[in-house]
C-alpha positions as a Python dict, from the first residue, in 0.01 Angstrom:
ca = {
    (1, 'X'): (0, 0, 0),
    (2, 'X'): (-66, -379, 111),
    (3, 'X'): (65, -275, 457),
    (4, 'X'): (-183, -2, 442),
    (5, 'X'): (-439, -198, 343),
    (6, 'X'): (-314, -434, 606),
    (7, 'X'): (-356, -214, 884),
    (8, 'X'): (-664, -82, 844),
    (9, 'X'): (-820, -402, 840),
    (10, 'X'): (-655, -505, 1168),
    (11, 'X'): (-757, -134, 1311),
    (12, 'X'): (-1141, -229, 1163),
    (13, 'X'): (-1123, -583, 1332),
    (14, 'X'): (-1011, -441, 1644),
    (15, 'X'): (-1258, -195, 1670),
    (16, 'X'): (-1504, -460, 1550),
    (17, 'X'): (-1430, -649, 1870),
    (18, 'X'): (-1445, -333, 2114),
    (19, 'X'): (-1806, -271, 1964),
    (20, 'X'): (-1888, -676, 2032),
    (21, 'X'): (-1670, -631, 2409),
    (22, 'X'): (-1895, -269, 2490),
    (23, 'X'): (-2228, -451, 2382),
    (24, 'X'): (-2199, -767, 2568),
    (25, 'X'): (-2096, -591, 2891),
    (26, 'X'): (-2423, -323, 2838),
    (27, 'X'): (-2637, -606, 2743),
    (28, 'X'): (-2511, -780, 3096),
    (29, 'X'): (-2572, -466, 3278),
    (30, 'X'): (-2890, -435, 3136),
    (31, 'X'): (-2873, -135, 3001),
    (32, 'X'): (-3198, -27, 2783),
    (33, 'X'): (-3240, 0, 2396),
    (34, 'X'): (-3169, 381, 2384),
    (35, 'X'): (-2856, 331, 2555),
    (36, 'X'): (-2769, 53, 2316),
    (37, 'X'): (-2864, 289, 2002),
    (38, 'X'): (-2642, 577, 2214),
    (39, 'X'): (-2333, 390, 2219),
    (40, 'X'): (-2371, 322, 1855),
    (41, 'X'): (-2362, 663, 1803),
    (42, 'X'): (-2052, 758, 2037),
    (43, 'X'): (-1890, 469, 1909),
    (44, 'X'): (-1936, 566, 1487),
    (45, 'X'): (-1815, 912, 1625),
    (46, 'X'): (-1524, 859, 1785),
    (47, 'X'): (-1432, 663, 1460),
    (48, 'X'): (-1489, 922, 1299),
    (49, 'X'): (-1293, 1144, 1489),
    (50, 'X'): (-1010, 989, 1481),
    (51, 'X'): (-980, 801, 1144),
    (52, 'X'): (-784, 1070, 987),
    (53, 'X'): (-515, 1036, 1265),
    (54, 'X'): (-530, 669, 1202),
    (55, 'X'): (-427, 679, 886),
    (56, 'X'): (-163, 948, 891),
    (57, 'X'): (-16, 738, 1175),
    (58, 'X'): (-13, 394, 988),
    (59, 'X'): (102, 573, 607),
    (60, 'X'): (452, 738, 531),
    (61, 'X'): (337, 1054, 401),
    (62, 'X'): (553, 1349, 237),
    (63, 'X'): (332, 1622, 252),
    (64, 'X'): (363, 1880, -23),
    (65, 'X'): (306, 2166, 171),
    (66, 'X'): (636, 2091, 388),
    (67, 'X'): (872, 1929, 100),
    (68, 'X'): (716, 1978, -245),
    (69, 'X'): (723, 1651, -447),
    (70, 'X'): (362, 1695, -647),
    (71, 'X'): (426, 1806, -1011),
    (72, 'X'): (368, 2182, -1065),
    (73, 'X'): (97, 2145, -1327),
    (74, 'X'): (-113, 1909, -1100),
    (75, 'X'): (-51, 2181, -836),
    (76, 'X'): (-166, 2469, -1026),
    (77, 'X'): (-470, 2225, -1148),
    (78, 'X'): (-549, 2143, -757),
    (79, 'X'): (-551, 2523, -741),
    (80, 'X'): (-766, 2614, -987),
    (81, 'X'): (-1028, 2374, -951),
    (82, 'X'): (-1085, 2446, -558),
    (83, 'X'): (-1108, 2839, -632),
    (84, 'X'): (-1333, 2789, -948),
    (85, 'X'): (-1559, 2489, -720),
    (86, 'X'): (-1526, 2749, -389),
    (87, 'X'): (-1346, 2425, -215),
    (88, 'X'): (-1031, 2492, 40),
    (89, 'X'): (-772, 2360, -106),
    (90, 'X'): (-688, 2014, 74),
    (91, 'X'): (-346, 1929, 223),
    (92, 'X'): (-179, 1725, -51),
    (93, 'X'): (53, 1437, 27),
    (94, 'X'): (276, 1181, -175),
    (95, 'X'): (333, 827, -40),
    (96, 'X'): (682, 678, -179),
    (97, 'X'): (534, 404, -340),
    (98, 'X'): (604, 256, -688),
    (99, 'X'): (231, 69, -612),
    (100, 'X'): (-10, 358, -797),
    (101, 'X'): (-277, 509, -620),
    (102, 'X'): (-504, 754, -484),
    (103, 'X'): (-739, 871, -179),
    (104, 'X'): (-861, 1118, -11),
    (105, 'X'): (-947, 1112, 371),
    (106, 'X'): (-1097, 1373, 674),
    (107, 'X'): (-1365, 1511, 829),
    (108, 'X'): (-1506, 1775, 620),
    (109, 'X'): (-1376, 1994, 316),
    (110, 'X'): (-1231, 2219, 522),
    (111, 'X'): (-987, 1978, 667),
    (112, 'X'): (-977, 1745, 363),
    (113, 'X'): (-620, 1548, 246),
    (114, 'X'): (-615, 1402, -95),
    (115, 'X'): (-343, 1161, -139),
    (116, 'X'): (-159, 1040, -426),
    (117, 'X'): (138, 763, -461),
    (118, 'X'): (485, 797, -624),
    (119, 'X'): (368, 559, -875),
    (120, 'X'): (71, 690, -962),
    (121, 'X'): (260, 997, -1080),
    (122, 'X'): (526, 794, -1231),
    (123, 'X'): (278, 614, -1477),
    (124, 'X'): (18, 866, -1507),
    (125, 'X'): (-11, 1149, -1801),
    (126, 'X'): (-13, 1479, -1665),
    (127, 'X'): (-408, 1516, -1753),
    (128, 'X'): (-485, 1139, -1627),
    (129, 'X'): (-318, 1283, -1292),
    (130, 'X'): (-531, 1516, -1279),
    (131, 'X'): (-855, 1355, -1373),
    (132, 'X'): (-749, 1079, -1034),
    (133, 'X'): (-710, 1425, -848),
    (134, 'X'): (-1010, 1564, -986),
    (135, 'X'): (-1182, 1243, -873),
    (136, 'X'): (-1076, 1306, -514),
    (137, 'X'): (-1150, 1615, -488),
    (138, 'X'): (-1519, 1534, -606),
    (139, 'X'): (-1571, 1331, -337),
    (140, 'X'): (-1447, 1598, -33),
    (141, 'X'): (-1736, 1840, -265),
    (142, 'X'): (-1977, 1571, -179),
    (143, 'X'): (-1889, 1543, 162),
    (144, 'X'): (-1848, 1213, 111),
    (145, 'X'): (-1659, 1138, 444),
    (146, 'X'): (-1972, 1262, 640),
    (147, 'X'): (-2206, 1092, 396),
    (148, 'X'): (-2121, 733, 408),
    (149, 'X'): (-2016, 764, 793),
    (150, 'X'): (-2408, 868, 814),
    (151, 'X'): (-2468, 577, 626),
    (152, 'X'): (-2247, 344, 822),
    (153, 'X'): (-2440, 429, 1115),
    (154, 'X'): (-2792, 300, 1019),
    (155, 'X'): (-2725, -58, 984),
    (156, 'X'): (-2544, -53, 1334),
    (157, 'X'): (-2830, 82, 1482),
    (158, 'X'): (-3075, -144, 1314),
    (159, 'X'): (-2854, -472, 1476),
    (160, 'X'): (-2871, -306, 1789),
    (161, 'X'): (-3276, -254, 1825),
    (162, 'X'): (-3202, -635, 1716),
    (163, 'X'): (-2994, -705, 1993),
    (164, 'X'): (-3161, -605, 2273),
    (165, 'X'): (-3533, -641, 2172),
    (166, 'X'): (-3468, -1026, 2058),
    (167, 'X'): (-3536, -1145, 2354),
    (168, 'X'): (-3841, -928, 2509),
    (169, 'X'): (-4154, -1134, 2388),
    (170, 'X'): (-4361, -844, 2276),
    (171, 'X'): (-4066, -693, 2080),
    (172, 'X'): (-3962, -993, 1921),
    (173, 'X'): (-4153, -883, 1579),
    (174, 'X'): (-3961, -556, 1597),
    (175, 'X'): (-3669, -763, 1667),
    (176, 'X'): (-3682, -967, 1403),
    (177, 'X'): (-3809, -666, 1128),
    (178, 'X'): (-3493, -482, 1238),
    (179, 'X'): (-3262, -806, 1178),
    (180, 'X'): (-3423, -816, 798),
    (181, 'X'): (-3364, -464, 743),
    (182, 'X'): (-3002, -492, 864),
    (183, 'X'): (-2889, -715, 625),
    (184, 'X'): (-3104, -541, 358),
    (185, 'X'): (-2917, -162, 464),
    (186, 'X'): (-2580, -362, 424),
    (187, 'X'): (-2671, -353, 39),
    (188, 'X'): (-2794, -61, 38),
    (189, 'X'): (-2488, 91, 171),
    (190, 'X'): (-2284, -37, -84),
    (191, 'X'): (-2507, 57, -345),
    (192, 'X'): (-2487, 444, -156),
    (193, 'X'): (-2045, 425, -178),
    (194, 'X'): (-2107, 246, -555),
    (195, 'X'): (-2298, 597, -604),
    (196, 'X'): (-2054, 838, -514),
    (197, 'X'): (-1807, 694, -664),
    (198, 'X'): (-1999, 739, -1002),
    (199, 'X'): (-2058, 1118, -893),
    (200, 'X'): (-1680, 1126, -829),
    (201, 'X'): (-1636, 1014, -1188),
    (202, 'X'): (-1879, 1278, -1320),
    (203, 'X'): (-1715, 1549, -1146),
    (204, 'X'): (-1381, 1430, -1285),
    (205, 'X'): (-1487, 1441, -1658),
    (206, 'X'): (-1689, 1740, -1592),
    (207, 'X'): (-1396, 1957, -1447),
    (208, 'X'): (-1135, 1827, -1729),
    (209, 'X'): (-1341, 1764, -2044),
    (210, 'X'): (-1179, 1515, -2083),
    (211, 'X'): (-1335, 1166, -1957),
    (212, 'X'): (-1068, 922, -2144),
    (213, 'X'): (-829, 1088, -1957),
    (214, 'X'): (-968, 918, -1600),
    (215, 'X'): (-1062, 592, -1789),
    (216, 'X'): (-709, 568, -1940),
    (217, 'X'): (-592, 633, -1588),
    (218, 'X'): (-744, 344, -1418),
    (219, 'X'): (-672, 158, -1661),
    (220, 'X'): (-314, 235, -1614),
    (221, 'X'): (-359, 217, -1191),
    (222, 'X'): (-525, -123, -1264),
    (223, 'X'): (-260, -271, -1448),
    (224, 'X'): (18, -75, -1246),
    (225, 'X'): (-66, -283, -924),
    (226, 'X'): (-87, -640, -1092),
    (227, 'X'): (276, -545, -1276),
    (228, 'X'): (395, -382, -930),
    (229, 'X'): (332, -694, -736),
    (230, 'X'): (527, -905, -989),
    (231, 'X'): (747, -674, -964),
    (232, 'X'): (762, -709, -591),
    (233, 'X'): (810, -1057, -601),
    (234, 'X'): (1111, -1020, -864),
    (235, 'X'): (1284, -798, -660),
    (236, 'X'): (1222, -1069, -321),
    (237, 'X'): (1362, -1319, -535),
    (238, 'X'): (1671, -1125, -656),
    (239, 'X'): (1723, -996, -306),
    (240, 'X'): (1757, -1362, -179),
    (241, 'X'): (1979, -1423, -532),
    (242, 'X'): (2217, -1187, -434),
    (243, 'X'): (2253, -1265, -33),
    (244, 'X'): (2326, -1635, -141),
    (245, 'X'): (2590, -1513, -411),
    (246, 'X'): (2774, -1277, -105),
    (247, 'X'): (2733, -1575, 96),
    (248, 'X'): (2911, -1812, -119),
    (249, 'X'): (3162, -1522, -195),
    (250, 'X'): (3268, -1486, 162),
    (251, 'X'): (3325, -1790, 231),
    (252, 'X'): (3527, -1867, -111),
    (253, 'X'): (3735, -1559, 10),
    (254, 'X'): (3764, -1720, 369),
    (255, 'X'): (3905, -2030, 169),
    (256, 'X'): (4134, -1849, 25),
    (257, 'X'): (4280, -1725, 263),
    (258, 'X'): (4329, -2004, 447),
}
């Protein structure tokens, strides 16, 4: 999961530096505010477009639909849940990964993935499985994926009335409003994704009944990823260990021999 976490943040700093590349070469052309705001909103779009590809492309996933690998009872739960919440049932993957975790990714409900690790299922009770799932699966209800792209948007488009008003004398007090509320709709976009991640929650203890179940679980994914880095690092260690104890065979055997 660190390389995923990895890569996305190279993909986000790459496309962070398109964005700055595409506004400095409109802002030399000269282009006008609405075609600044416009390429804000290609830009968010094709993001959005293609994120899901993104991600397929940088994670190893075993999708359960091709070579099942998800427990039956958190299949039949899946099930059940999207037929009693009216939900298609999203494309459900595994990631071979002793590192536990969970996430869910697309463009709407209809072409949702949920996403679960190895160890997530290795650590996890059946019912705190399904509480993660159920967690999930509340936010492709929400439409989350639309909802915080939406919200995404606004503080781009605020920096860009910035941008290119900053410098026109009678639009330097929109300029400058615009630059306040940017920084101020950078909160409030967190405080938005804080917010469905509570209504996540919700929809996870309301589905199961059974709210210890999801706190016991990230408890469990907390504590899974702090004893699977150690872990990690033992194994690095023992790795080296053992190539330095070959070494020192072969060449006691070459010895030997001679």
């Amino acid at each position: 999961m660190k390389f995923f976490t990895r890569s996305i943040l190279i993909l986000l700093a790459l496309y962070g530096l398109l964005f700055a590349f595409g506004d400095l070469y409109l802002a030399k052309i000269g282009i006008p505010m609405w075609g600044a705001v416009a390429f804000a909103i290609v830009f968010v779009g094709f993001q959005f477009l293609i994120g899901p590809w993104l991600i397929e492309m940088v994670v190893s996933i075993h999708w359960d639909d091709l070579y099942p690998t998800l427990p039956a009872r958190n299949r039949e739960f899946i099930e059940k849940l999207c037929a009693k919440r009216g939900l298609k049932i999203p494309r459900i993957g595994v990631i071979p990964s002793g590192t536990p975790n969970a996430f869910s990714f697309g463009h709407t409900p209809g072409d949702s993935r949920v996403v679960v690790t190895q160890g997530l299922l290795d650590v996890l009770s059946v019912e705190e499985a399904n509480a993660v799932l159920a967690h999930e699966i509340g936010h492709i209800e929400h439409w989350d994926f639309v909802v915080m792209t939406v919200a995404a948007l606004v503080p781009l488009l605020l920096y860009q009335i910035y941008a290119f008003t900053r410098h026109i004398s009678n639009f330097r007090a929109l300029a400058y409003g615009a630059y306040v509320c940017y920084w101020i709709s950078q909160f409030v976009v967190l405080l938005l994704n804080r917010t469905r991640e509570y209504f996540a929650d919700h929809c996870a203890a309301e589905v199961t009944h059974t709210p210890d179940a999801l706190s016991s679980a990230l408890i469990k994914i907390a504590y899974g990823m702090v004893k699977a880095d150690g872990e990690y690092k033992e194994a690095l260690h023992r790795k080296a260990a053992d190539a330095e104890m070959r070494r020192e065979y072969r060449v006691a055997g070459s010895l030997a021999v001679m």
